[in-house]
C-alpha positions as CSV (number, residue, x, y, z in Angstrom):
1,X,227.1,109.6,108.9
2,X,227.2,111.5,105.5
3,X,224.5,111.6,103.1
4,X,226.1,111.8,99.5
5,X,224.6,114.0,97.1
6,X,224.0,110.8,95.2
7,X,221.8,109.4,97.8
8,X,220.4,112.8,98.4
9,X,219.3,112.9,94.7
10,X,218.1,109.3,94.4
11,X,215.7,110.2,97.0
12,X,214.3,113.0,95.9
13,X,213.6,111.4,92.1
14,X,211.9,108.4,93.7
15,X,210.1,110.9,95.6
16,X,209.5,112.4,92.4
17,X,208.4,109.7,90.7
18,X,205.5,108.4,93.8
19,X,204.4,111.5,93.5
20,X,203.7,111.7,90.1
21,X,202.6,107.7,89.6
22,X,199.1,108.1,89.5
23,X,199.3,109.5,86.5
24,X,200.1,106.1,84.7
25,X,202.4,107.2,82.0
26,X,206.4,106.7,82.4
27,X,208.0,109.7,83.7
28,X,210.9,111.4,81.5
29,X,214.4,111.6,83.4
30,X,214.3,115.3,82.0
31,X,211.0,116.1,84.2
32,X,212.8,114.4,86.9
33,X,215.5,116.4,86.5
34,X,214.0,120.0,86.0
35,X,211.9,119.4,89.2
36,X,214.6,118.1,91.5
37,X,216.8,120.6,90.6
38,X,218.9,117.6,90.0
39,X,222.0,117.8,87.0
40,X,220.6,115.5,83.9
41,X,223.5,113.2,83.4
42,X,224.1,112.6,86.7
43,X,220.7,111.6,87.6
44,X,221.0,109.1,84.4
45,X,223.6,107.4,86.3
46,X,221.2,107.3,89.5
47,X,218.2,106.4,87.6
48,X,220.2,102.9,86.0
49,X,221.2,102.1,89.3
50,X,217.8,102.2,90.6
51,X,216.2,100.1,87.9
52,X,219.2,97.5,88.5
53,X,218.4,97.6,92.0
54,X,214.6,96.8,90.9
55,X,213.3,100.1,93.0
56,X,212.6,101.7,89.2
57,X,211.3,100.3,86.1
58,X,212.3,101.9,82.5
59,X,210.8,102.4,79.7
60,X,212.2,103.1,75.9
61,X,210.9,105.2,73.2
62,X,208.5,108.0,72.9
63,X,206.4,107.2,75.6
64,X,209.1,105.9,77.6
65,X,210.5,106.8,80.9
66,X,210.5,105.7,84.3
67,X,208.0,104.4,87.0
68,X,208.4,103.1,90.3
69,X,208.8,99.0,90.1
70,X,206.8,98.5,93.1
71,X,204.1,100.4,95.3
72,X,205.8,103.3,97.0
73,X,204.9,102.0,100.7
74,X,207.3,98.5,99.8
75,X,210.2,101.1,99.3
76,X,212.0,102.3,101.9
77,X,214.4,105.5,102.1
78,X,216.7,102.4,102.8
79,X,216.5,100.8,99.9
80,X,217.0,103.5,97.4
81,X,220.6,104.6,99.3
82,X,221.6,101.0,99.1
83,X,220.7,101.1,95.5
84,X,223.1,104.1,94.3
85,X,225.5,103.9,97.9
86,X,225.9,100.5,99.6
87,X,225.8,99.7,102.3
88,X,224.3,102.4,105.1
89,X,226.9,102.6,107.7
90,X,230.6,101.7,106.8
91,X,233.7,102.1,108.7
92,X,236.5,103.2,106.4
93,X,234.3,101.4,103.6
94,X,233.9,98.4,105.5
95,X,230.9,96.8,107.7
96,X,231.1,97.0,111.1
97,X,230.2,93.5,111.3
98,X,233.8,93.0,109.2
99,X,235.3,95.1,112.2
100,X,237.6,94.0,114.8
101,X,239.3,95.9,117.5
102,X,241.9,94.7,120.0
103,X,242.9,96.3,123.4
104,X,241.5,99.8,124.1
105,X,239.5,100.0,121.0
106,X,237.2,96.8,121.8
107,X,234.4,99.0,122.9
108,X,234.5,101.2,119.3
109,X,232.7,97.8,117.9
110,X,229.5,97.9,119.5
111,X,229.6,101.8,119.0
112,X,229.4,101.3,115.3
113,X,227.2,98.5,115.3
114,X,224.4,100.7,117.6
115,X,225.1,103.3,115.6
116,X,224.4,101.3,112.4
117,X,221.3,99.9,114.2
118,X,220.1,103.3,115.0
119,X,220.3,104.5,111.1
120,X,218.7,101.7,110.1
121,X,215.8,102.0,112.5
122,X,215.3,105.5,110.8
123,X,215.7,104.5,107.2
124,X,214.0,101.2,107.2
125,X,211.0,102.4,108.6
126,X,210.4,105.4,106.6
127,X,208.6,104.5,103.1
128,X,208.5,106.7,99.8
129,X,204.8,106.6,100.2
130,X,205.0,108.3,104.1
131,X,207.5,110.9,102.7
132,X,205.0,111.7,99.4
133,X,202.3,112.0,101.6
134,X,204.2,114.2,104.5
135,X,203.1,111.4,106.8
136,X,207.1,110.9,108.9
137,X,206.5,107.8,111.5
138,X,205.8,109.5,114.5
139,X,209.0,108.9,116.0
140,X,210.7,110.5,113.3
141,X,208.9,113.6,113.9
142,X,209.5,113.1,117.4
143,X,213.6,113.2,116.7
144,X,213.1,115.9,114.5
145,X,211.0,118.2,116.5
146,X,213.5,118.2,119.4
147,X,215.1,121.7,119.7
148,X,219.1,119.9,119.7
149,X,218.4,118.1,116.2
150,X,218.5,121.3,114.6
151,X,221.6,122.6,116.2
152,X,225.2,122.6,115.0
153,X,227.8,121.5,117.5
């Protein structure tokens, strides 16, 4: 699996923006931007698919900006790479529920499907609001405290 530097982005200005919510006011793309490290116009892109996947809110004018549209423990890491990527795991684009193999490449199905499974166990159960507060679900820490997770093969 590949995290896209879209995806990589979108979380960290959601991450942004949870961390900066209790403030109230709308937060500027800009200040997104210059804290992420993230290129302006790109993140633009990011932040319109976000609000039309209803994980941000926007607001025009002076005071504008953008907010998170609901409490940062009801999004998951999930949803925002949904919202600027699709679908979580594809196989040359497609579903691996689309899939079908024939002969000696039957057993690749359930391969992707666990695999699929497995991602989404990770990314579904890890909230913006347990990232902002550096509170990982304890088996997430428990994967990435093992000494193989942070090796190269």
């Amino acid at each position: 699996m590949r995290i896209s530097a879209r995806a990589d982005y979108a979380v960290r200005a959601v991450l942004e923006l949870a961390v900066r919510q209790g403030g109230g006011d709308p937060v500027k793309a800009e200040s997104i931007a210059a804290a992420q490290d993230i290129p302006h116009k790109f993140l633009e892109g990011i932040l319109g698919d976000l609000r039309r996947a209803g994980v941000v809110d926007s607001r025009r004018g002076g005071g504008g900006g953008y907010r998170l549209a609901r409490a940062a423990e009801a999004i998951t890491v999930a949803d925002v790479i949904r919202a600027v990527d699709g679908p979580i795991v594809s196989v040359r684009g497609v579903r691996p529920t689309d899939l079908s193999y024939a002969g000696s490449a039957e057993p690749l199905l359930p391969l992707w499907i666990a695999l699929r499974a497995n991602v989404r166990r990770i990314l579904e159960g890890v909230t913006v609001a347990d990232i902002a507060a550096d509170a990982l679900p304890e088996p997430v820490r428990a994967l990435a405290a093992e000494p193989a997770a942070w090796e190269n093969p």
